[in-house]
C-alpha positions as CSV (number, residue, x, y, z in Angstrom):
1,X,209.9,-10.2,83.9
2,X,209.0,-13.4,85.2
3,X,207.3,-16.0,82.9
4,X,203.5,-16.5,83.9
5,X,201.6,-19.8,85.5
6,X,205.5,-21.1,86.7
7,X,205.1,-22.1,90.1
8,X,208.6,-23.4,90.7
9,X,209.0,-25.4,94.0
10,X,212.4,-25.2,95.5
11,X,213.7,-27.8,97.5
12,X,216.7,-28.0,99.9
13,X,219.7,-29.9,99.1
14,X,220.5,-32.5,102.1
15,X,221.8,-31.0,105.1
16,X,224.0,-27.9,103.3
17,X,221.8,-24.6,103.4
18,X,221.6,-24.0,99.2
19,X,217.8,-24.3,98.2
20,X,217.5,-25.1,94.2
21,X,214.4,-25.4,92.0
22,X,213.5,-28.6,91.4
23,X,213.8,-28.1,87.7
24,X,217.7,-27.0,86.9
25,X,219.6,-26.5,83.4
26,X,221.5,-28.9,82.4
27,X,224.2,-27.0,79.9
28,X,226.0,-29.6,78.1
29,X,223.7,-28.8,75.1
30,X,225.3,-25.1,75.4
31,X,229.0,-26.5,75.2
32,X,229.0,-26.0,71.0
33,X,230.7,-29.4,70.3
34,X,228.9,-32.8,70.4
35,X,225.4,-31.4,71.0
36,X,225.5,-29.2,67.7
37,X,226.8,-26.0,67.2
38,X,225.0,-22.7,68.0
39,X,226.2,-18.4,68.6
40,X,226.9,-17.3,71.7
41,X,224.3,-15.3,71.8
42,X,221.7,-18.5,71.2
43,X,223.4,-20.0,74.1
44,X,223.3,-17.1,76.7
45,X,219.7,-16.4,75.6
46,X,218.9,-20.4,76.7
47,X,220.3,-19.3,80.2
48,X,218.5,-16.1,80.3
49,X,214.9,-18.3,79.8
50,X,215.8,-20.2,82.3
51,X,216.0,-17.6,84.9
52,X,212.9,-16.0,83.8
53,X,211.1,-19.2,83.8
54,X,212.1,-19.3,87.7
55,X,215.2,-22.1,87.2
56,X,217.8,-20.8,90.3
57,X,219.9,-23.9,89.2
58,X,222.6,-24.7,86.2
59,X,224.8,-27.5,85.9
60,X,227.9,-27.5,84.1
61,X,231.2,-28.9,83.6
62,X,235.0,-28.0,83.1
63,X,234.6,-30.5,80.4
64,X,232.0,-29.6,78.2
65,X,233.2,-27.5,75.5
66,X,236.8,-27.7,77.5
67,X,235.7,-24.8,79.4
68,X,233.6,-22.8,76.9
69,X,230.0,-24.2,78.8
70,X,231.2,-21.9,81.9
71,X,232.6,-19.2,80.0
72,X,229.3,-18.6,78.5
73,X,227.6,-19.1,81.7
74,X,229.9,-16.4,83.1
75,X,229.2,-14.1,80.9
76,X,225.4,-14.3,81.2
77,X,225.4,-14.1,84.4
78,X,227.8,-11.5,84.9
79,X,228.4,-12.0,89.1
80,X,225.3,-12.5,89.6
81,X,225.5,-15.3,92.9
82,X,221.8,-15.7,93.4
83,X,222.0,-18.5,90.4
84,X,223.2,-21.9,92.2
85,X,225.8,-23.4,89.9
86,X,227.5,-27.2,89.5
87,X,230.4,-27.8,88.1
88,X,232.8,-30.8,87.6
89,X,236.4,-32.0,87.7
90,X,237.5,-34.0,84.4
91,X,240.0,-36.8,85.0
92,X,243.3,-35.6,84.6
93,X,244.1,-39.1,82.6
94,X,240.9,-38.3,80.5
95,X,239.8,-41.6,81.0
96,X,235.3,-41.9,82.1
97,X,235.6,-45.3,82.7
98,X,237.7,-46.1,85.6
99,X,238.7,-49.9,86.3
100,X,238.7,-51.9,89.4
101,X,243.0,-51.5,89.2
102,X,242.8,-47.8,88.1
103,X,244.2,-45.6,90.7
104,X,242.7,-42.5,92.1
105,X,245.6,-40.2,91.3
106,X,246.1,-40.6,88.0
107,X,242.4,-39.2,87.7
108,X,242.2,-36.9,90.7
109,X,245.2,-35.9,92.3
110,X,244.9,-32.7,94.8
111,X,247.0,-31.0,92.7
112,X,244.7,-31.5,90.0
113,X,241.3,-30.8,91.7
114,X,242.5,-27.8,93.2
115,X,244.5,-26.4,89.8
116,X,241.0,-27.4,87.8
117,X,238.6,-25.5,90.6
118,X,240.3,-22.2,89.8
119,X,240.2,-22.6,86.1
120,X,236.3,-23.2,86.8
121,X,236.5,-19.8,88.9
122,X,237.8,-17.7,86.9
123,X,235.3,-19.3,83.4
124,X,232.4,-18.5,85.4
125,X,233.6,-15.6,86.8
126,X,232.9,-16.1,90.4
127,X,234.6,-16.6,93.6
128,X,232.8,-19.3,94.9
129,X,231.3,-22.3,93.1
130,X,228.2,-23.9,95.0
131,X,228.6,-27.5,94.3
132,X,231.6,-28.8,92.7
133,X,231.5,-32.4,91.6
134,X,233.9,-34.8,90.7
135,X,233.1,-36.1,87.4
136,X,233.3,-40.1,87.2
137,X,234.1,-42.6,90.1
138,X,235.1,-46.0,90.7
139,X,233.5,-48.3,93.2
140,X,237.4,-49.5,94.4
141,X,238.0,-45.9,95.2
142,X,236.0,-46.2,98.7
143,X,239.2,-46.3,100.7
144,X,240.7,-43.5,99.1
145,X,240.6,-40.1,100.8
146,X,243.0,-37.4,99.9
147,X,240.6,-36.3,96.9
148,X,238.4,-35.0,100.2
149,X,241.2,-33.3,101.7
150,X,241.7,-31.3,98.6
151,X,237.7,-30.5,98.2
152,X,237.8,-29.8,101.9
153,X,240.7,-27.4,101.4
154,X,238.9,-25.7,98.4
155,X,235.5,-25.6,101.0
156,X,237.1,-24.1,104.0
157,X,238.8,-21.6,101.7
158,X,235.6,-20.7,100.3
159,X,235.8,-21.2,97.0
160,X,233.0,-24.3,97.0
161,X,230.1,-24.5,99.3
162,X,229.4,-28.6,98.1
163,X,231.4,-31.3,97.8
164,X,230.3,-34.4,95.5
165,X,230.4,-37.0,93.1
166,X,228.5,-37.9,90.1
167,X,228.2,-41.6,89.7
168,X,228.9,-43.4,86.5
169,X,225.8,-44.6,84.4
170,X,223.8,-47.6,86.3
171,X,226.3,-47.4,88.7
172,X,224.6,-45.2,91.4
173,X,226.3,-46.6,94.4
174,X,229.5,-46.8,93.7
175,X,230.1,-44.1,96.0
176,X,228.1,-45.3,98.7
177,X,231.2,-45.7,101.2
178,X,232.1,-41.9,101.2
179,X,228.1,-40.9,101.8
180,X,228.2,-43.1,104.7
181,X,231.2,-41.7,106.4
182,X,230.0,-38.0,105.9
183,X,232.4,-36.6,102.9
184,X,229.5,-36.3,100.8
185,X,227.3,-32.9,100.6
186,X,225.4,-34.2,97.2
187,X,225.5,-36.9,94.4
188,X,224.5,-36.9,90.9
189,X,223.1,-39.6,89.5
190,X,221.3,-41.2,86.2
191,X,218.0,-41.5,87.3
192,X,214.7,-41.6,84.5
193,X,211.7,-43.9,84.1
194,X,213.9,-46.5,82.3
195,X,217.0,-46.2,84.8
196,X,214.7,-46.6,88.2
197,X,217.8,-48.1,90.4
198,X,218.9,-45.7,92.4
199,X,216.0,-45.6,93.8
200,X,216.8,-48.9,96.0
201,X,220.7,-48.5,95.7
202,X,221.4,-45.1,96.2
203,X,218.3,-42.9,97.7
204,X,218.2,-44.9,101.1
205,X,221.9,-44.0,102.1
206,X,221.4,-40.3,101.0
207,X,218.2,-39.8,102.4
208,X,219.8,-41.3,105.9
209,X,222.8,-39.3,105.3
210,X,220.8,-36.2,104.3
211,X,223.1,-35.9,101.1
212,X,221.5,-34.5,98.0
213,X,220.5,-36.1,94.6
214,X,220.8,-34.6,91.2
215,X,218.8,-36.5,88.6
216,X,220.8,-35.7,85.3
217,X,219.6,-37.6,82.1
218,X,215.6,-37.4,82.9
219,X,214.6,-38.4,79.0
220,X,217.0,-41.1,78.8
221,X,219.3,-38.9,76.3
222,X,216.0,-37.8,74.5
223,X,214.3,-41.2,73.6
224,X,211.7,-40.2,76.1
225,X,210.5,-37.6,74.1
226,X,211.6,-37.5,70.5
227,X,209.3,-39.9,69.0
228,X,212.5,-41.8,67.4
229,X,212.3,-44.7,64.4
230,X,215.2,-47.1,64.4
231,X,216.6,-45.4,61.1
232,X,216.6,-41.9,62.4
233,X,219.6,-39.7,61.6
234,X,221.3,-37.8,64.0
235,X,222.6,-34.5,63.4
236,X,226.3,-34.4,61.8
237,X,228.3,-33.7,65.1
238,X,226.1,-35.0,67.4
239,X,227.4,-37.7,70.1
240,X,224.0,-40.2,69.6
241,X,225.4,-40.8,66.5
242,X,229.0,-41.3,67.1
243,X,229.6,-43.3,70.4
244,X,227.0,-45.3,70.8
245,X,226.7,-49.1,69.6
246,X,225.2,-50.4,66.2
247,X,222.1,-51.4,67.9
248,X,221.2,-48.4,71.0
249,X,218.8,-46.7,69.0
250,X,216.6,-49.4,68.1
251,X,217.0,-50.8,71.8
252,X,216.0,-47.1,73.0
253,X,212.8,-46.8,70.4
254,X,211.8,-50.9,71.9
255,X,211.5,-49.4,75.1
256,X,209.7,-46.0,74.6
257,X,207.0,-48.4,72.9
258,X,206.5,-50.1,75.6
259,X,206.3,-47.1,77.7
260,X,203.9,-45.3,75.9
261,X,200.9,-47.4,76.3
262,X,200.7,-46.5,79.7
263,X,201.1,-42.6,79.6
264,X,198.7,-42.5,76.8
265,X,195.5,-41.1,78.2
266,X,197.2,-38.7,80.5
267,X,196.9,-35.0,80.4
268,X,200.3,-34.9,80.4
269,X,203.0,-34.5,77.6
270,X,206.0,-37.2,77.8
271,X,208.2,-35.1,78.9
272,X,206.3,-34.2,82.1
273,X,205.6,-37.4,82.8
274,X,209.2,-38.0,82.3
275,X,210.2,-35.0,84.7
276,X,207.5,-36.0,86.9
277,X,208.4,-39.6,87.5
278,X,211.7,-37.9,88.9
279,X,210.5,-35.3,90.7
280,X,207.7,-37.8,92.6
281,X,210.8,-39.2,95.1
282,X,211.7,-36.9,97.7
283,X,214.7,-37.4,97.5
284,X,215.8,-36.2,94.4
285,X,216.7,-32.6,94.8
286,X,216.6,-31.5,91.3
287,X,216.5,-32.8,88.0
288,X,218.7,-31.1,85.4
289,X,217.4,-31.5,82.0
290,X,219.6,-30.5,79.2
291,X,219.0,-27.8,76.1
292,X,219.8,-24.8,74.3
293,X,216.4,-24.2,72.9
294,X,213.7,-21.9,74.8
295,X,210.5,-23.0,74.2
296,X,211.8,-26.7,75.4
297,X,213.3,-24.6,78.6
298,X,210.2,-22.9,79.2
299,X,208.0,-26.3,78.8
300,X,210.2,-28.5,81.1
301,X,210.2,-25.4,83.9
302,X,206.3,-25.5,83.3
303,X,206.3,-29.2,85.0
304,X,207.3,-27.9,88.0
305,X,203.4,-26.2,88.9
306,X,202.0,-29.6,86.9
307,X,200.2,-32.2,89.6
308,X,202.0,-35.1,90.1
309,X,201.8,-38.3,88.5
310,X,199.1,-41.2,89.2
311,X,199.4,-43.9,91.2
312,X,198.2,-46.0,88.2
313,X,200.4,-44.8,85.9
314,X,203.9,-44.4,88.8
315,X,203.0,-48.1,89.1
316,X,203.0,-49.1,86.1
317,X,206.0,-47.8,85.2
318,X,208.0,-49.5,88.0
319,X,206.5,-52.7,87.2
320,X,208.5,-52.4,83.6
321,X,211.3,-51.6,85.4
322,X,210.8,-54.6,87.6
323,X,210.1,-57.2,84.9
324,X,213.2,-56.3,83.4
325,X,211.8,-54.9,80.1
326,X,213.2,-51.4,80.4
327,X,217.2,-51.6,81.4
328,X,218.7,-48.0,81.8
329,X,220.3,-45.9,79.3
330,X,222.0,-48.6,77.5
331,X,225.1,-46.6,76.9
332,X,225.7,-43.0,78.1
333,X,223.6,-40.4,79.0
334,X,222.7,-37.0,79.1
């Protein structure tokens, strides 16, 4: 049975004929390693939730739990190919920051992209994956084409109905080149109140293109809504608390203060004004937002029927961006 008073708007990504709701699952959270450990059975209940709460879309990744995320998604969804799944290629090299000299196939040789698709397959039980992403990029990678030949291969065989990339964090054009000369189906992207870039960098050239956008990390890796102090502790396990520098989570709590003086007095929670802020551009597709726990599923699908957000308060939140006193995720995202 459907959960009641979720009116969930899909919305059609770029020129490729998959329609996704514009609220998807991001399933890192489910991967059991750096988000916390839950069962199984926690996990494939998260997904269920979803699809009762109307969410078509999940996003995923060969990396996340090294390939335990899609088995779990496999099993929950047991063949069923009305759900719309993402999924990504790691670099073979394990590398996630590519540099200017660092050479395409050392991270994604055809070989490799085609060996990693069928592992993904046969995870997520299925024949066909909808969107299949490549999971960093590198801005001097714009020349380089035989990554497409192999995700063309893969397309024409059936086995993916999407080609893209997701773009490194605050680097949302770096793959610019490739949407311009057609290779691109979709991109994902950072994209939240405090990383507003994209919108001038990346959402011209893929609304021209008719490419779609992913929004992943729409609370800024939960500073948007957690209601942080500079001395909180993170979970043992948990990645906030191991990669990130000495001073992120203070520079995360500075912004969210200055941010919450202007949401104040709306009807609506931070989070929807979070998911809402994302959801406002047209040209975002879908935002995925991340979590194994059901009542926060059932709450972000909720924004979905919620009216969108002032013109006061979309404003002022630019204008921070603008003035340079909130600066992206700092470090990572998710």
């Amino acid at each position: 049975m459907k959960s009641e008073n979720v009116t969930m708007k899909k919305r059609q990504l770029g020129k490729t004929d998959i329609k996704i709701s514009e609220v998807g699952l991001g399933t890192w959270q489910l991967s059991g390693d750096v988000w916390g450990k839950k069962t199984e059975a926690e996990y494939i209940e998260a997904i269920e939730v979803a699809l009762d709460a109307d969410i078509n879309y999940l996003d995923t990744a060969l990396d996340y739990g090294n390939g335990y995320c899609e088995q779990v998604i496999g099993k929950a969804l047991q063949g069923n190919s009305s759900v719309v799944i993402s999924s990504k290629i790691p670099p073979e090299c394990d590398d996630w920051s590519p540099k200017p000299q660092s050479k395409i196939e050392d991270y994604f040789s055809p070989n490799w992209i085609i060996d990693r698709c069928e592992t993904s397959l046969k995870n997520l039980q299925r024949e066909c994956i909808d969107i299949l992403f490549l999971h960093t990029w590198n801005l001097a990678w714009g020349h380089c084409t035989e990554w497409y030949e192999a995700m063309l291969k893969l397309k024409e065989q059936g086995k993916i109905r999407a080609i893209g990339i997701s773009v490194g964090d605050r680097r949302a054009s770096e793959a610019n080149s490739h949407i311009e000369a057609g290779r691109i189906d979709v991109i994902q992207a950072v994209y939240n109140i405090m990383e507003q870039e994209p919108e001038y960098t990346l959402f011209p050239m893929a609304e021209k293109h008719r490419v779609g956008v992913i929004a992943r990390c729409p609370f800024s890796s939960g500073a948007l809504v957690s209601n942080w102090t500079p001395n909180h502790k993170f979970p043992e396990g948990d990645w906030r608390g191991l990669w990130t520098p000495e001073d992120w989570l203070a520079k995360q709590v500075e912004m969210v203060n200055l941010i919450k003086p202007i949401v104040k007095d709306s009807d609506l929670s931070m989070s929807a004004i979070a998911l809402k802020y994302i959801l406002n551009h047209q040209t975002v597709t879908s935002v995925i937002s991340g979590s194994s726990c059901a009542e926060h599923i059932r709450l972000n699908a909720s924004v979905a029927g919620l009216p969108n957000l002032s013109e006061d308060i979309f404003g002022q939140l630019q204008q921070l961006w603008f003035d340079g006193k909130i600066h992206g995720t700092y470090n990572g995202g998710a």
